[in-house]
C-alpha positions as CSV (number, residue, x, y, z in Angstrom):
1,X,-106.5,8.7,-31.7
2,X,-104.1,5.9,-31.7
3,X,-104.6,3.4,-35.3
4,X,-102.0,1.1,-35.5
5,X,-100.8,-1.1,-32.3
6,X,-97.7,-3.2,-32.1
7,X,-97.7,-5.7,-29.0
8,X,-94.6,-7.2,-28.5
9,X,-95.0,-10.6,-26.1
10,X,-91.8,-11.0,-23.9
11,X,-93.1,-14.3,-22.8
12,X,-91.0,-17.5,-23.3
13,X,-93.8,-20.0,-22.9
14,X,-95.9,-20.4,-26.4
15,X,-98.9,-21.6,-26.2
16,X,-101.8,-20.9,-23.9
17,X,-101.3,-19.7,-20.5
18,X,-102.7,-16.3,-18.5
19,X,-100.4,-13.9,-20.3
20,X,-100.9,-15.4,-24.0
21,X,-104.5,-15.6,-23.4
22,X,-104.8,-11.9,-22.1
23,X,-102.7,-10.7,-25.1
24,X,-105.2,-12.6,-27.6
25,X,-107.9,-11.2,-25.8
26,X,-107.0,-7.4,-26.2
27,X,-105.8,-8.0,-29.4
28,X,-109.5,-9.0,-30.3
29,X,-111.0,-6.2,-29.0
30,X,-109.0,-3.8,-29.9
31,X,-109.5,-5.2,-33.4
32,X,-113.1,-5.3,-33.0
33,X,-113.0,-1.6,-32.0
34,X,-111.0,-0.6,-35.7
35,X,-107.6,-1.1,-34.7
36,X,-105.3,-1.7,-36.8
37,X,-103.4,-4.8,-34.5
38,X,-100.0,-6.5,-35.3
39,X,-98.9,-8.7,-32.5
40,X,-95.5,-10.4,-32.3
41,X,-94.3,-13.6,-30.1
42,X,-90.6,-12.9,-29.1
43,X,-90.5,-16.5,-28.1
44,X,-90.7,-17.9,-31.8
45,X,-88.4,-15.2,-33.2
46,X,-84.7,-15.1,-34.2
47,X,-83.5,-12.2,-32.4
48,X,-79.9,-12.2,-31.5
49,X,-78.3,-11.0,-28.9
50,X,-76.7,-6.7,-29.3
51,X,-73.0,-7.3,-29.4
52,X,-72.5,-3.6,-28.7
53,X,-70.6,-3.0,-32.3
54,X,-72.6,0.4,-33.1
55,X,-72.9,-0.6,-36.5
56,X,-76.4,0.7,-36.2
57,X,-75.1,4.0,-35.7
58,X,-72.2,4.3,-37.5
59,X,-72.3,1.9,-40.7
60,X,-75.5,1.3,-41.4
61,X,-77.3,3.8,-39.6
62,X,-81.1,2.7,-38.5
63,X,-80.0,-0.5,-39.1
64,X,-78.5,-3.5,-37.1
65,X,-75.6,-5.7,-38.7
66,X,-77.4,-8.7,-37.8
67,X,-80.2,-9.5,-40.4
68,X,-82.9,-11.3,-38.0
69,X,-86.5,-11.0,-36.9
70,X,-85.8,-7.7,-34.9
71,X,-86.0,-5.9,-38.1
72,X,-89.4,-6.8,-39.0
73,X,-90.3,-6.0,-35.6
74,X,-88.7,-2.4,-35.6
75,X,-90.5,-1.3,-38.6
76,X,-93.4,-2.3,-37.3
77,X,-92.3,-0.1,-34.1
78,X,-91.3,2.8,-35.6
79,X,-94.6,3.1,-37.8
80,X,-97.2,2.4,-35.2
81,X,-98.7,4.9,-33.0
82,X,-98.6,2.5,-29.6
83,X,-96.6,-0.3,-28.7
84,X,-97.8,-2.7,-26.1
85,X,-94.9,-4.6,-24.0
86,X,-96.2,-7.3,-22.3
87,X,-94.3,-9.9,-20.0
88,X,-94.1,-12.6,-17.3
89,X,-92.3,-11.4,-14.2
90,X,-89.8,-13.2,-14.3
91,X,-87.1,-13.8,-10.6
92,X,-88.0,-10.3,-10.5
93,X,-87.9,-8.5,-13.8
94,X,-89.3,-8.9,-16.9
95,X,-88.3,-11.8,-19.5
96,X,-85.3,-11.8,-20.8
97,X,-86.4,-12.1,-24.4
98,X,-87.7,-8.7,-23.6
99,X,-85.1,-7.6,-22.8
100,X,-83.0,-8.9,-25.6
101,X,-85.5,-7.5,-28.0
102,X,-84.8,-3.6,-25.9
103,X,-80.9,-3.7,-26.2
104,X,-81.8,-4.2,-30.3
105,X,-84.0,-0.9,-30.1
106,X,-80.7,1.5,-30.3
107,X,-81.1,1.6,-34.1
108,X,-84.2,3.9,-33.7
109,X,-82.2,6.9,-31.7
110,X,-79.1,8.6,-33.1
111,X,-75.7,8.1,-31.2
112,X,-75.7,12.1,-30.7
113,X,-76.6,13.0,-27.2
114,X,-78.7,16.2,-26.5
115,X,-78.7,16.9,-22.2
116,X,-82.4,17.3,-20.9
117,X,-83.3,18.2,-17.7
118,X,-79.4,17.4,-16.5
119,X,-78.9,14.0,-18.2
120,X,-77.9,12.9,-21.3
121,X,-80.5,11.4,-23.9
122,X,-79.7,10.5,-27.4
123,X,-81.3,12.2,-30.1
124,X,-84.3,11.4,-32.5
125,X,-83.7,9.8,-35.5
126,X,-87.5,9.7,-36.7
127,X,-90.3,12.4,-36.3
128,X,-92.4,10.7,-34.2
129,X,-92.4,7.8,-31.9
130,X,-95.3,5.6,-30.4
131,X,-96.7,5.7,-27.3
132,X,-95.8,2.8,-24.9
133,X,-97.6,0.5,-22.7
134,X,-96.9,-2.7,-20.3
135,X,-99.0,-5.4,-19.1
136,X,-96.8,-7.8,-16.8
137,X,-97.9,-10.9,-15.5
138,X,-96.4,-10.7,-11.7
139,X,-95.7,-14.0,-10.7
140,X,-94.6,-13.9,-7.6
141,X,-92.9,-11.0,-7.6
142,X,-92.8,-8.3,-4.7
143,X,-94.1,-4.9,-5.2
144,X,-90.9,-3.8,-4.8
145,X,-89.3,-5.5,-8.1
146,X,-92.7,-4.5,-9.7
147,X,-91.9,-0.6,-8.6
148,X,-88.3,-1.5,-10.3
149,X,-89.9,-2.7,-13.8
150,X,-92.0,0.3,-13.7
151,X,-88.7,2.2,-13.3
152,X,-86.8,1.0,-15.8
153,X,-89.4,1.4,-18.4
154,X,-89.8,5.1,-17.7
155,X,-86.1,5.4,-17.9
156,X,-86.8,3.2,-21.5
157,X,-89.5,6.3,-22.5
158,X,-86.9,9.1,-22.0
159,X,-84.3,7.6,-24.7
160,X,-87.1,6.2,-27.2
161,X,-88.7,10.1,-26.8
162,X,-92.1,8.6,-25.7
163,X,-94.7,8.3,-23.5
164,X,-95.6,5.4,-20.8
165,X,-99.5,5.5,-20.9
166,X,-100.1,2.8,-18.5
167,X,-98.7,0.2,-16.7
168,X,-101.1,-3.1,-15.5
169,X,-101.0,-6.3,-14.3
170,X,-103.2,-8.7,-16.1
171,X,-104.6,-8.9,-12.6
172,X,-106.0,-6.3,-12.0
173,X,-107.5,-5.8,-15.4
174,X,-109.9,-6.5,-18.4
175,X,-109.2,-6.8,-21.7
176,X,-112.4,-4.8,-22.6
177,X,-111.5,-1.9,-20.3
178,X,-108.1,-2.4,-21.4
179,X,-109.6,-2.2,-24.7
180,X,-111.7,0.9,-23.8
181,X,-109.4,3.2,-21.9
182,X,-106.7,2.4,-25.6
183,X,-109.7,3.6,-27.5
184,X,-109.7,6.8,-25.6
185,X,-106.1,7.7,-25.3
């Protein structure tokens, strides 16, 4: 049974709106149901931008040159047993803070590559990894850009050695079965 949850909020608008609300919401009732919850707001963080150096891998290994908020937020990662990914849709894909805060993920997988099922993946560097999840908030995007978010996060799952255990839209729905169907994972 999953304990401890990590949601990660790709969206750039603070304040209330659908997606915030939604993500307050779960984060109640999962709490409510024993959950251990720890929720971060990429929009009020310092996370700076990967500058491909492969510091991470090579100098400090685990660790990104650049001492900002991702740090915080990947040992958060790292130790829980789910992490939630949730995002406006954005022209078509999700936020770019989201995407941002992915490109700083490469300090949880070595640079050595292992092939699996004819492609190349890197390698662990921890025993375990959590489970993921995504909640987007569609906009107006077209199923077909939606299809391509739900793409790229399975590619995302192969490389961080994980599992995508669902995919919504705040849409189509609730927090509490949201809350339910977590609690039975």
């Amino acid at each position: 049974m999953i304990q401890k949850i990590v949601i990660i909020n790709g969206n750039p608008l603070s304040g209330e709106n659908n997606l915030n609300n939604f993500i307050q919401e779960i984060n109640e009732k999962l709490s409510g149901k024993g959950f251990e919850i720890e929720s971060f707001s990429l929009s009020g963080k310092n996370i700076k931008q990967c500058v491909g150096c492969f510091d991470c891998w090579w100098k400090t290994p685990g660790l990104c040159r650049f001492n900002d908020d991702s740090r915080e937020i990947l040992k958060s990662v790292i130790n829980s047993n789910m992490v939630i990914y949730a995002s406006p849709m954005i022209m078509g894909m999700y936020s770019a803070l989201l995407k941002k805060f992915h490109d700083r993920t490469i300090p949880l997988v070595h640079p050595y590559i292992k092939m699996k099922g004819g492609e190349c993946h890197h390698l662990k560097r921890y025993p375990k990894y959590p489970e993921m999840g995504i909640l987007i908030e569609p906009n107006d995007a077209t199923p077909e850009e939606i299809e391509l978010t739900k793409r790229i996060f399975h590619r995302i799952k192969l490389n961080f050695h994980s599992e995508v255990r669902f995919f919504y839209s705040i849409y189509n729905i609730l927090p509490k079965k949201l809350a339910d169907e977590i609690s039975h994972i």
